[in-house]
C-alpha positions, 0 to 999 in steps of 0.5 A: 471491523475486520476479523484477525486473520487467523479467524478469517482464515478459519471461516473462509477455508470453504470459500477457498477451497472453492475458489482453488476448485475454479482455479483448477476448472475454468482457469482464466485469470478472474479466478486466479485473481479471486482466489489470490485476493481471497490468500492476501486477504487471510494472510497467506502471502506465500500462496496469494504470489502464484495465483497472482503470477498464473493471473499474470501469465494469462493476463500481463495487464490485468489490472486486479492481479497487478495490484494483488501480486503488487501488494503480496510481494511488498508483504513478502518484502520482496520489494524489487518485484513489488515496484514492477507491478506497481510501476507498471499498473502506474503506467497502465491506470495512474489512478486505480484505487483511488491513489493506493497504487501510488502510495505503495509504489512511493512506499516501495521505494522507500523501502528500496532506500531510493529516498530521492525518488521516493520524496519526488514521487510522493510530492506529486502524490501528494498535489493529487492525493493527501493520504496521512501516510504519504505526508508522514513518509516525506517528512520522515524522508526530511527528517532523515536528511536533517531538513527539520523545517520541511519535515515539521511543515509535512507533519503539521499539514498532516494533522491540520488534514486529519483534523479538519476532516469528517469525524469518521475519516479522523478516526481511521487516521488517528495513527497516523496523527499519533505517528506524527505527533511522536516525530515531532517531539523528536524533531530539534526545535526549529531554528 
C-alpha cells in the first residue's frame, strides 16, 4: 500500500534534496527526470513541471520526462500542454507503459471536451488494452450522447473483464466496478 502524500512528502524530503543537489551538479536529463518523477510522486505538481521541462530542453524525446511532464500537466489541468506530450510520446513509442500513454491521452481529450476524438481513440485502445477505465469513459461518452445500448454494452463488457480476472487485478478495480454499476442504475432501461 501507498502512503498518503503528505507522509510521503515528509519521508522523502532528503531524497529530494538529493536529487535537486544532482539537478544543480551533473544536470543531464536523467536527473531531472528522477527529481520530477520524485515531486509527482509527493504531489508536487507545481515543482514536478520544470524538472520536466529542463529534462526536455535537454532531451525533447526522452521518453521518462514525456511521460512525466505529460502526467504533472494533466494534474495541473493544464490539459492543451498534457496531450502535446502524450501525443508525441504516442508518436514516438505507442506502447510505453503498457497502454497508460494512451489512456491519459484518451483521458486528456475528454477532458478537452473533444469527445469524438476521445471515443475514436479509446476504440482502438480498447482492441489493444482493456483497461476498466477506458470501457467506462466510452460508455460515459455514449451515455452523453444518449446512445444507452453502447454505453450498457461498455459497461457490462467492463464488469464481465473485472470479474473473470485473477482475484488481485479484481480488487485493484473494484472502483471501477462500483462506477459502473452507479452508471448503470442511471442509464433509461433499454428499449
Amino acid at each position: 500500500r501507498r502512503l498518503p502524500a503528505a507522509i510521503r512528502r515528509f519521508s522523502q524530503g532528503r531524497e529530494i534534496e538529493r536529487l535537486e543537489i544532482a539537478t544543480q551538479q551533473i544536470g543531464n536529463a536523467h536527473q531531472f527526470v528522477q527529481f520530477g518523477d520524485a515531486l509527482r510522486e509527493v504531489g508536487r505538481f507545481d515543482r514536478a513541471a520544470p524538472a520536466y521541462a529542463s529534462a526536455l530542453t535537454k532531451d525533447p524525446e526522452n521518453h521518462q520526462a514525456l511521460w512525466g511532464a505529460g502526467l504533472t500537466e494533466f494534474n495541473l489541468k493544464r490539459f492543451e500542454s498534457a496531450r502535446a506530450h502524450f501525443e508525441k510520446l504516442l508518436e514516438l513509442d505507442p506502447q510505453y507503459k503498457f497502454g497508460d500513454v494512451s489512456l491519459y491521452y484518451a483521458k486528456t481529450l475528454f477532458e478537452l471536451d473533444d469527445r469524438d476524438a476521445a471515443d475514436s481513440h479509446l476504440e482502438k485502445h480498447i482492441n489493444r488494452w482493456r483497461h476498466p477505465e477506458a470501457l467506462y469513459v466510452r460508455a460515459t461518452i455514449a451515455a452523453e450522447r444518449g446512445d444507452v445500448v453502447s454505453a450498457r454494452a461498455h459497461l457490462q463488457s467492463m464488469l464481465l473483464d473485472i470479474n473473470g480476472s485473477p482475484r488481485a487485478i479484481a480488487r485493484r478495480h473494484m472502483m471501477w466496478k462500483g462506477k459502473a454499476r452507479k452508471l448503470l442504475k442511471r442509464l433509461p432501461p433499454p428499449a
